[in-house]
N, C-alpha and C positions, 0 to 999 in steps of 0.2 A: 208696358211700362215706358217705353219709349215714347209711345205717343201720349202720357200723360206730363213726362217730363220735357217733351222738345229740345232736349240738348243741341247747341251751334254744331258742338263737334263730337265724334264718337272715335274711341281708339279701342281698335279690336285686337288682342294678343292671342294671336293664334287663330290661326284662318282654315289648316287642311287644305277642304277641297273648298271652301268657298262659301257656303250655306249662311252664314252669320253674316258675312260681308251683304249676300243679296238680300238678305231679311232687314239691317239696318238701311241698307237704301231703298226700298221698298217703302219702311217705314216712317223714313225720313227724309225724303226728296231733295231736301233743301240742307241738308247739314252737310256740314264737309265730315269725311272717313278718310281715318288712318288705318290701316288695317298689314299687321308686320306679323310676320313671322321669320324666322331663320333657315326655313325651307319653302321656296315659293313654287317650286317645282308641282307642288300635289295638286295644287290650284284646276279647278275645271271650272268654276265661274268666275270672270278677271271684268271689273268694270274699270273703264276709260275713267269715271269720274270718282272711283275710289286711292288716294297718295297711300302706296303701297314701300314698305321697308322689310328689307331680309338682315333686320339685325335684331337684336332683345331689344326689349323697352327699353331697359335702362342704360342700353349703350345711344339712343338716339336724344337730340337735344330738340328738350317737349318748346322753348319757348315763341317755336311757331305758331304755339295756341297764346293769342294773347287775352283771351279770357276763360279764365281755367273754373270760375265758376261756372262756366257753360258749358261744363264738357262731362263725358260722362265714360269713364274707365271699362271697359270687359275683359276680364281676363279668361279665357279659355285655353292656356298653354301649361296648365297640370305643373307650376311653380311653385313653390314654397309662398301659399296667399299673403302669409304676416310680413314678411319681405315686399311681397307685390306694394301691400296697402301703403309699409313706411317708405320704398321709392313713390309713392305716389304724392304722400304728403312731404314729402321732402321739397317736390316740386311745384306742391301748389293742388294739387286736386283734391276735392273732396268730395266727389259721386263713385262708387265703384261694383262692379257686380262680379260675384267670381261664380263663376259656373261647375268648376269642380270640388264643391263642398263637402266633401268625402266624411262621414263619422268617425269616429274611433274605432281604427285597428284595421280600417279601408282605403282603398286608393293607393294612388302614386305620388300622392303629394301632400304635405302637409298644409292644412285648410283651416280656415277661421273657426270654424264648429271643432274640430277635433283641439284648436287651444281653446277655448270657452268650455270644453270637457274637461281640461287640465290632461289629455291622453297622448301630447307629443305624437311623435312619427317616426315608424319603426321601416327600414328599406325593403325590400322584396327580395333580396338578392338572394341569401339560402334556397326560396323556396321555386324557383322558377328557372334553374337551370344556371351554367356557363355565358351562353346566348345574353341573358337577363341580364346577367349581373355585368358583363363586360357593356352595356346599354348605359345600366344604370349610371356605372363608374363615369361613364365619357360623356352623358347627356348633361346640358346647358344648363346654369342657375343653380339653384337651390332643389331641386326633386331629389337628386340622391342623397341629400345630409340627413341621417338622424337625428330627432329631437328627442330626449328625455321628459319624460312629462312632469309638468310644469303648472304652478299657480300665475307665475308671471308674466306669462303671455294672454292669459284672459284679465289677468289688472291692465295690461296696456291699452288693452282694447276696450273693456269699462271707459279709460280714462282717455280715448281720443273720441271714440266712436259716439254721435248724436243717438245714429239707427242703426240696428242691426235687423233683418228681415230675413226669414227664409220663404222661400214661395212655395205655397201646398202642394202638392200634386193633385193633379187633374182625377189620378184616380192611386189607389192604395192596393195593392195584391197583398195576399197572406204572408209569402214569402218575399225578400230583396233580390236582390239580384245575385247575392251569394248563396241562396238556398235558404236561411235560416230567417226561425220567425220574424215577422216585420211588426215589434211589439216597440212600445214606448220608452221599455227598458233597457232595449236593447241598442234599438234606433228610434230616437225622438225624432218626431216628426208633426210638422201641422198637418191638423185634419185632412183631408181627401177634398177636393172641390164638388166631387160627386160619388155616390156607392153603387149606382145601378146606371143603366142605359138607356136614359131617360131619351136619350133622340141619336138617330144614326151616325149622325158626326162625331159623335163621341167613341167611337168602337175604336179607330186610331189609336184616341189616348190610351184604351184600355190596354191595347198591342203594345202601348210603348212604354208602361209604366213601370218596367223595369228599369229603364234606362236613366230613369230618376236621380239625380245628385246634390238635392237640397241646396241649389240653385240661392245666392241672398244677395241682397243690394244692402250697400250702408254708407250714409255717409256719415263726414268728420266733421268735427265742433267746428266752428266758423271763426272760434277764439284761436287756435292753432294753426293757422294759416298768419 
């Protein structure tokens, strides 16, 4: 996707260990990366040529990028996405990919697919222990707020969003990652990109298709900026 789009600049939220950062420069040679998280410490690959911030997105001031339609948003920090998307356009951006696109009644975070369900965001805390729940309470942003499910956060998004896109999986197991059927009714999902092992490269994806999280890129009407 990146090398379809060549975005100047790429702002990665949420780094870990590193993996996203080496994959957009890799990808990108020439774009300048932002790449922030609020713990830099996990870090085991660190580029010299990636501008690195240990604070939230929306506490840093984006208008270093002075062309914002060249840029392209990743959020991989398990945030409240509807939040993410409206600091974004608040700003000026309209490219964005969230990576933790959780369905209904899944994740840690409330996700663009679970408002497009009308299915809100319910906490974890009951069900995971003391440990959990004192996590929940004290971690950054919007992940711990419960959402009530709602029509009005997938009108919002009808009314800004141009695209909405989830990206298939490489491959589809019977079961999710939580055990339970991996049906349409359950968890809508695009097709598979493949159903069999047509060539050895593929065995990977098949290992890793649990790990799956309905991954979407969308950008925003061009009128709204």
């Amino acid at each position: 996707m990146l090398q379809q789009l060549q975005p100047a600049y790429v702002i990665e939220s949420g780094i870990w260990k590193g993996q996203g950062s080496w994959l957009i420069e890799k990808t990108l040679p020439e774009a300048t990366v932002f790449s922030i998280d609020i713990d830099l410490s996990k870090r085991e690959y660190i580029s010299p040529k990636v501008h690195y911030f240990q604070l939230d997105f929306s506490k840093i001031d984006w208008s270093i990028i002075p062309d914002k339609e060249n840029a392209v948003l990743f959020f991989d920090d398990h945030q409240n996405a509807l939040e993410r998307l409206k600091q974004g356009i608040n700003l000026g951006f309209r490219k964005f990919i969230f990576e933790d696109n959780y369905p209904k009644g899944k994740g840690d975070c409330y996700s663009l697919k679970k408002a497009f369900q009308h299915a809100g965001h319910k906490t974890p805390l009951l069900s995971k222990g003391w440990r959990a729940a004192l996590a929940q309470i004290w971690s950054p942003g919007q992940r711990a707020r419960a959402i009530a499910p709602n029509r009005q956060d997938a009108d919002f998004l009808h009314s800004v969003l141009d695209l909405y896109y989830e990206f298939p999986p490489v491959f589809k197991n019977q079961k999710t990652r939580w055990g339970e059927a991996w049906t349409d009714d359950l968890y809508p999902t695009p097709a598979p990109l493949f159903t069999t092992l047509e060539h050895d490269f593929l065995k990977p994806f098949e290992t890793q298709a649990m790990q799956y999280t309905w991954i979407c890129y969308c950008v925003v009407k061009e009128n709204l900026l």
